[in-house]
C-alpha positions as CSV (number, residue, x, y, z in Angstrom):
1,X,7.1,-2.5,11.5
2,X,8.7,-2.4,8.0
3,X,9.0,-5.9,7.8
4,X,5.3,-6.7,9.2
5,X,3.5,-3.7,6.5
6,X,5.7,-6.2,4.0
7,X,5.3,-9.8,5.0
8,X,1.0,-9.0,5.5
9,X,1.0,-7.2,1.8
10,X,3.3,-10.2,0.6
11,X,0.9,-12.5,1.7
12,X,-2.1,-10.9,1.3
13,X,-3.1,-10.7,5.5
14,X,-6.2,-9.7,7.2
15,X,-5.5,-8.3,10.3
16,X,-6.8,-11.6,12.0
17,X,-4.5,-13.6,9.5
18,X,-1.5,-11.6,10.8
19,X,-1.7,-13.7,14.0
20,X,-1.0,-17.5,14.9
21,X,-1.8,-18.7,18.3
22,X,-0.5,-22.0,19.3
23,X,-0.1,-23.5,23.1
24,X,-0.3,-19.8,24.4
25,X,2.1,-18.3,22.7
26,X,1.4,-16.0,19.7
27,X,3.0,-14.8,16.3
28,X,2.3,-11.4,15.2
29,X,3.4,-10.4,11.0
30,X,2.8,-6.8,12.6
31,X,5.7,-6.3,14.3
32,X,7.5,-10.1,13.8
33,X,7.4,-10.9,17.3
34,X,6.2,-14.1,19.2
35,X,4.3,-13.4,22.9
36,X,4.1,-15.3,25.6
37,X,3.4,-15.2,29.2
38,X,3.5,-11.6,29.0
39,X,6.9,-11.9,27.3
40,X,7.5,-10.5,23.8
41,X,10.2,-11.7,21.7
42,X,11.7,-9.9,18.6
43,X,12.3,-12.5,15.8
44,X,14.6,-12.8,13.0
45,X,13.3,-13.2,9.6
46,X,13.8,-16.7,9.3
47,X,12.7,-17.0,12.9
48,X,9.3,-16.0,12.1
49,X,8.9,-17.4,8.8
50,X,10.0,-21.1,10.6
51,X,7.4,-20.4,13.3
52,X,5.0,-19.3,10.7
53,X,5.3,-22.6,9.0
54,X,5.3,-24.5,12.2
55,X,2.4,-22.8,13.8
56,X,0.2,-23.3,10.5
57,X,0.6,-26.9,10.7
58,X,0.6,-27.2,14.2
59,X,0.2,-30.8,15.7
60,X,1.8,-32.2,12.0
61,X,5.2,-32.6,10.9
62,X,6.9,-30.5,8.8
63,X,9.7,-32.0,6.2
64,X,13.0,-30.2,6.7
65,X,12.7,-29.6,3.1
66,X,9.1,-27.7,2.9
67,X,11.2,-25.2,5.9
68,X,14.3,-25.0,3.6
69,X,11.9,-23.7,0.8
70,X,10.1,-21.4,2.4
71,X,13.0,-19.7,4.2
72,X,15.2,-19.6,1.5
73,X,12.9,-19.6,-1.2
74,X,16.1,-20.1,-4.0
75,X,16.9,-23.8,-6.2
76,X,20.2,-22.7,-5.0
77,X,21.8,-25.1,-3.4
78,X,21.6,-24.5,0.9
79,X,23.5,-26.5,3.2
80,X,20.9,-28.6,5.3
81,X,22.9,-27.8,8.5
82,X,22.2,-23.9,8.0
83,X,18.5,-25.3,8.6
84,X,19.9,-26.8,12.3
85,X,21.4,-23.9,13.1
86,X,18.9,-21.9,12.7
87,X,16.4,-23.9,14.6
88,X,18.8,-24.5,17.5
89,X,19.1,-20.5,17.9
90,X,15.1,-20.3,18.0
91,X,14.8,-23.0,20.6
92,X,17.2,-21.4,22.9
93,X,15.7,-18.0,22.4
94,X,12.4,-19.9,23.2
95,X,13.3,-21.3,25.9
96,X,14.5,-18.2,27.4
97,X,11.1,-17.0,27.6
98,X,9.7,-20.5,29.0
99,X,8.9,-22.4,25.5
100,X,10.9,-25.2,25.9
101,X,10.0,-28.0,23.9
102,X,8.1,-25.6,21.4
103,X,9.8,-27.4,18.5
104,X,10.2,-31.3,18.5
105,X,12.4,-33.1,16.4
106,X,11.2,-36.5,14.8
107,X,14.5,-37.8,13.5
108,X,14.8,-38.1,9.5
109,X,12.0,-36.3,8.6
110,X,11.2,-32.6,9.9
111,X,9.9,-30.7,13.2
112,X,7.3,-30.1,14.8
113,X,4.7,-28.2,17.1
114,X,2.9,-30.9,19.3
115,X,-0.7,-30.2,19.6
116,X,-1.6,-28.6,23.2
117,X,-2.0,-31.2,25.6
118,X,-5.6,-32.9,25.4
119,X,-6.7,-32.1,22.0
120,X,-6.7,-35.1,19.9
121,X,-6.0,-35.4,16.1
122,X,-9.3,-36.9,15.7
123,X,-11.2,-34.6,18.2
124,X,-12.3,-31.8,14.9
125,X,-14.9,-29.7,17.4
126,X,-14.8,-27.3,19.3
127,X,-15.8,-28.3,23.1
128,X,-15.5,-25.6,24.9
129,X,-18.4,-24.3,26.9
């Protein structure tokens, strides 16, 4: 709850800011947790700020260098496998709670949350009845 009262006054969240939604599942900065399916899981600190980032540009692709700067947030130098690792340990917690194929790889450049099924880059309305 620390961490959420921080990251929301940090950033300057509204209440309705301090939650993502993409493909069902959701982020909360309250309490640093994704939900899905009923299913809450606690997230690291880089966990959530990688989702964070991944879930604001959902259905674009991310350059493994924007992530490295906004997790680490330091010129020091950071080896570009901690970045792997890190990502590897989210998509296996992930998929332990049935988000498999949350984050896609596209080789060389970054990752990625693919847009839900159906919705189409150049589809900008909402047509939902």
């Amino acid at each position: 709850a620390k961490v959420g009262a921080l990251i929301r006054r940090c950033y300057n969240l509204t209440p309705e800011a301090a939650r993502l939604s993409v493909r069902g599942a959701t982020l909360s900065a309250d309490d640093i947790t994704l939900s899905y399916n009923g299913t809450t899981l606690e997230l690291t600190k880089n966990e959530y700020r990688i989702l964070q980032v991944l879930m604001e540009h959902a259905g674009q692709v991310v350059r493994r260098t924007t992530l490295m700067e906004k997790l680490w947030e330091t010129d020091v130098y950071i080896d570009d496998n901690t970045l792997t690792v890190n990502i590897t340990r989210l998509r296996k917690r992930l998929s332990d709670i049935g988000l498999s194929n949350f984050i896609l790889t596209k080789r060389g450049i970054g990752y990625q949350i693919p847009d839900p099924p159906g919705r189409s880059p150049f589809n900008t309305g909402d047509h939902s009845e």
